[in-house]
N, C-alpha and C positions, 0 to 999 in steps of 0.2 A: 488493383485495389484502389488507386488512387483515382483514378479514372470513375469509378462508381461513389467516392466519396462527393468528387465535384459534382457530377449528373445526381447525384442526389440532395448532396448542400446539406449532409448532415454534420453533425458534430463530430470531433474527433476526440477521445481522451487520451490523451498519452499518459499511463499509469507507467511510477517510476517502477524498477526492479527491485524485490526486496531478497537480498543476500543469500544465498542460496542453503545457507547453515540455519540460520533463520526462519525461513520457510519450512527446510526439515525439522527443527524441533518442534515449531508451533505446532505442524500436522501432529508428528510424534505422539506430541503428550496433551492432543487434542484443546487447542488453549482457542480462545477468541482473541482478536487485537487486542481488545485490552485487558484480558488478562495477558497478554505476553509484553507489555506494557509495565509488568511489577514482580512478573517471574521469575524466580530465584532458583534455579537449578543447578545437576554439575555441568559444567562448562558455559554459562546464560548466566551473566552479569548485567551491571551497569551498563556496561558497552551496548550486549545487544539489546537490551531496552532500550538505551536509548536509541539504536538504529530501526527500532519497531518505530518508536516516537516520531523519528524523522521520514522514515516511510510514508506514516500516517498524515502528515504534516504535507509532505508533499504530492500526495493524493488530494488530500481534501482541496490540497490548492488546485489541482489538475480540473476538480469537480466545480468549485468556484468560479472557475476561470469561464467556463464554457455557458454558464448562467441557465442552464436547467433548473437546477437545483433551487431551491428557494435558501433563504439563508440567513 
């Protein structure tokens, strides 16, 4: 893979990982980021709000970073 990334000279993103309980409920209860961003469920607090937040956050940096993106 890396090998084809150089011979091509494409971009890479390294998207973080979003917590694995997190991902199940958003699918779950079929939310978009942001609403899983304000989500108030049983066991889907402040915590993992905020861990969507910080997901979100360091994606968008991941996207930035690479300057496709306009911005």
């Amino acid at each position: 893979m890396l090998t084809l990334i150089q011979e091509t000279r494409n971009q890479v993103i390294d998207l973080p990982r979003l917590p694995l309980r997190l991902a199940s409920t958003i699918l779950n209860q079929r939310l978009t980021y942001d609403q899983a961003r304000t989500y108030q469920g049983k066991s889907y607090g402040i915590t993992e709000q905020a861990g969507v937040r910080r997901f979100l956050a360091q994606a968008y940096g991941e996207f930035e970073r690479t300057g496709v993106l306009p911005s």
